[in-house]
C-alpha positions in Angstrom: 6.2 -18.9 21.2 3.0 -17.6 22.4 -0.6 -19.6 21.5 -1.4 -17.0 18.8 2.0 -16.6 17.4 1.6 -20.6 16.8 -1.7 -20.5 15.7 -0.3 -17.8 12.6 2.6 -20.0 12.0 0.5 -23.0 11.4 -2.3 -21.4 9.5 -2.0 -23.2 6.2 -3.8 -23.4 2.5 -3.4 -25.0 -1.1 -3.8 -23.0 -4.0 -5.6 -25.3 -6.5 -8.2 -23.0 -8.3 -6.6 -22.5 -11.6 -3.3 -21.7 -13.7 -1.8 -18.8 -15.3 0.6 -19.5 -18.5 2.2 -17.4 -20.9 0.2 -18.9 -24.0 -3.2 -18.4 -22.1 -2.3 -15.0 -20.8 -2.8 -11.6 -23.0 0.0 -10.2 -24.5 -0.5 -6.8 -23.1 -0.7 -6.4 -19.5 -4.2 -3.9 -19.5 -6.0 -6.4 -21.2 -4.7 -9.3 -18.7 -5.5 -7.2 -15.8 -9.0 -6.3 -17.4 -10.3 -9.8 -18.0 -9.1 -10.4 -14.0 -11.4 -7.7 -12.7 -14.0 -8.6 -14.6 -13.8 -11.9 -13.4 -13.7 -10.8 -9.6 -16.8 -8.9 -10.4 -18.5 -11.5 -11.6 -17.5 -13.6 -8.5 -19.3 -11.1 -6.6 -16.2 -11.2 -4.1 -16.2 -8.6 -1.8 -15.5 -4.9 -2.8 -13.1 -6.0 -6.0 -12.6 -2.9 -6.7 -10.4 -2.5 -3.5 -6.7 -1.8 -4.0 -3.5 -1.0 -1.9 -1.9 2.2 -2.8 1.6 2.0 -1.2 4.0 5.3 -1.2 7.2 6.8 -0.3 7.9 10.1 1.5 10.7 12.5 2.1 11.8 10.2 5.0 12.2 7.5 2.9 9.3 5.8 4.9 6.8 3.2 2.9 3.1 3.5 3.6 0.2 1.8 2.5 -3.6 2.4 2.1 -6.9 1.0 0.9 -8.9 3.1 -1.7 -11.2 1.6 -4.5 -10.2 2.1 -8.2 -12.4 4.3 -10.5 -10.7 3.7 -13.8 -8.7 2.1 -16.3 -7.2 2.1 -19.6 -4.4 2.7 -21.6 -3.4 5.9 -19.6 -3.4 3.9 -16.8 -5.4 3.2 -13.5 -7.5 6.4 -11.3 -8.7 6.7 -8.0 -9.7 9.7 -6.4 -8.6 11.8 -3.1 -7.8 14.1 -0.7 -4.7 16.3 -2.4 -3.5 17.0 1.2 -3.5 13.2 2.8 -0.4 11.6 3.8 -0.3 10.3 0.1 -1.1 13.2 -1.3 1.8 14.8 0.0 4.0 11.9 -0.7 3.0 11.6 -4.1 4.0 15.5 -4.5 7.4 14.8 -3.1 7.8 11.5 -4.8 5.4 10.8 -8.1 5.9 7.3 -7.8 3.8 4.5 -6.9 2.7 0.9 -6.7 -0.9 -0.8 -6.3 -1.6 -4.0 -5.1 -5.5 -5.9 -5.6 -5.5 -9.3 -3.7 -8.8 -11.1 -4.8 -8.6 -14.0 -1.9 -11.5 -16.2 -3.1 -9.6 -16.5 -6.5 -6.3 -17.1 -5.1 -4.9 -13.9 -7.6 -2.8 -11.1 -6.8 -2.0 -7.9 -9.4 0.7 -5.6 -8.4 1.3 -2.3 -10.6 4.1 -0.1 -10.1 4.8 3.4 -12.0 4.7 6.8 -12.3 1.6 8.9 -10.9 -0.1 12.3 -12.2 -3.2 14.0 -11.5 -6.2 13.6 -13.4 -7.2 16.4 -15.5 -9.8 19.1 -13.6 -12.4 18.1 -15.6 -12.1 14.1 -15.5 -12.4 15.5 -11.6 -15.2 17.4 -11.7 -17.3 14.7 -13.8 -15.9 12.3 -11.3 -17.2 14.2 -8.3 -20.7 15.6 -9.4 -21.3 11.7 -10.1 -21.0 11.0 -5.9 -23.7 10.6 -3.7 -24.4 13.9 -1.7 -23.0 12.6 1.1 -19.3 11.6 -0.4 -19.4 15.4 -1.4 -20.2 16.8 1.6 -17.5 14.0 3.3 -14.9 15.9 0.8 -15.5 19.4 2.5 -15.8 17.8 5.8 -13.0 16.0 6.1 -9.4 17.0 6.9 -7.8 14.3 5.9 -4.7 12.7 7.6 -4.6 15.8 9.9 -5.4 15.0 13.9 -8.6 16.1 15.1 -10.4 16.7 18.4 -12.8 14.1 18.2 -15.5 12.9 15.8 -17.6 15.5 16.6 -15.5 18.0 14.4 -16.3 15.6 11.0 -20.1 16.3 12.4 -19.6 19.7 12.8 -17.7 20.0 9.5 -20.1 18.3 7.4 -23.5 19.7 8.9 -21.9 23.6 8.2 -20.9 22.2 4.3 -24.2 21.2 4.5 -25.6 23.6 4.8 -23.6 26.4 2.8 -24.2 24.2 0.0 -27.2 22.7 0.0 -27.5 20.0 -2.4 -24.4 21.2 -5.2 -21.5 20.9 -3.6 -18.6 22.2 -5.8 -15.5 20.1 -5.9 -12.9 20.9 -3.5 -9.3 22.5 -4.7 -7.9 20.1 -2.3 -9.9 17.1 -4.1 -9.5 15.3 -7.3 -7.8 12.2 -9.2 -4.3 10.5 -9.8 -3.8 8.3 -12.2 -1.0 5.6 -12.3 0.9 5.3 -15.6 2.2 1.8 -15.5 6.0 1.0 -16.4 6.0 -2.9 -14.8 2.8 -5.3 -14.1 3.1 -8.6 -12.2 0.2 -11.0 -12.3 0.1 -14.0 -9.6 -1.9 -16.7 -9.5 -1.9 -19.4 -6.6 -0.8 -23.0 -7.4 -0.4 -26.4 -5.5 2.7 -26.7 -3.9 3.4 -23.2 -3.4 4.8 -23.6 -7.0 2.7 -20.5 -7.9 2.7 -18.9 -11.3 4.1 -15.7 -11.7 4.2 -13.1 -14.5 6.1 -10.0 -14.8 5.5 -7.5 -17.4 7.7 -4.7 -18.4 8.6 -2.1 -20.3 11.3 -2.2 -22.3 12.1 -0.2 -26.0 8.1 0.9 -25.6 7.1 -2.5 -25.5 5.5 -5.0 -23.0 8.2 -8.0 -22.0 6.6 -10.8 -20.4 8.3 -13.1 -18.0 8.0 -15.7 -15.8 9.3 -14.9 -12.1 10.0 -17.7 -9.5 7.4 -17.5 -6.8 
């Protein structure tokens, strides 16, 4: 075994910052998974708001990426992208999804899976005219998931956007929202022992099931 495949295999931690139980959880998952964010927030953990977006395309091939979440309620949970990414096109092909936030410093994981639509064009538009100039711009300038020369095209890209549209910046066809429409929630929490507690909520006869899962 070689010195950093030993060092990995011996990296160890207890989880020992708190509990999650089925009488102090929420009944319904959205709340549950709101009273967590807000906690991370107030943490002040780094970027809380990150989540993985994980997807499946024509070849049957998983992949994963980080993107931050823009909203949530009972519709379900936004973010917003480039249309013609890898996921994009995965998420044509196969409108399904699942989201993962791991918020380290509280020992917590959420995983969401379900079905995935686009946002309407006007929750799009409100969500884009709220950017900073230079996220708008970014939108036009970058091709995203497609191979390029070098970084000198995104400079190119977004100096010629620039300039064509000064400081209004219309939202791109190829840019917008999805929104995950959640069918199953799991909610982990770290515990001694690696005796973790672990909560599964589903749907079943239009109503939220929770569980306990073995860890």
């Amino acid at each position: 075994m070689s010195t950093l495949s030993s060092r990995i295999a011996d990296l160890r931690k207890s989880y020992e910052r708190a509990e999650l139980s089925e009488d102090a959880s929420h009944a319904d998952p959205l709340r549950q998974f709101e009273q967590w964010l807000s906690e991370a927030i107030a943490a002040e953990i780094p970027e809380p708001n990150a989540m993985t977006v994980a997807t499946v395309g024509s070849d049957l091939r998983p992949s994963t990426r980080v993107v931050l979440i823009k909203g949530c309620d009972e519709r379900g949970i936004v973010w917003y992208t480039n249309y013609e990414s890898r996921k994009g096109q995965e998420l044509a092909g196969n409108p399904f999804a699942a989201l993962q936030f791991h918020w380290v410093e509280l020992e917590r994981v959420v995983r969401i899976e379900g079905r995935v639509e686009k946002t309407s064009e006007q929750e799009s538009d409100a969500y884009f005219a709220s950017r900073p100039l230079d996220s708008r711009i970014g939108a036009w300038a970058s091709p995203q998931s497609q191979v390029i020369a070098s970084r000198s095209v995104l400079v190119a890209n977004a100096a010629k956007y620039g300039a064509q549209f000064m400081l209004n910046p219309p939202r791109p066809p190829h840019w917008g929202g999805y929104r995950l429409v959640p069918d199953q929630w799991q909610f982990w929490q770290g515990r001694k022992s690696r005796l973790h507690d672990r909560l599964r909520y589903r749907q079943a006869a239009g109503e939220w099931v929770r569980e306990r899962l073995a860890p």
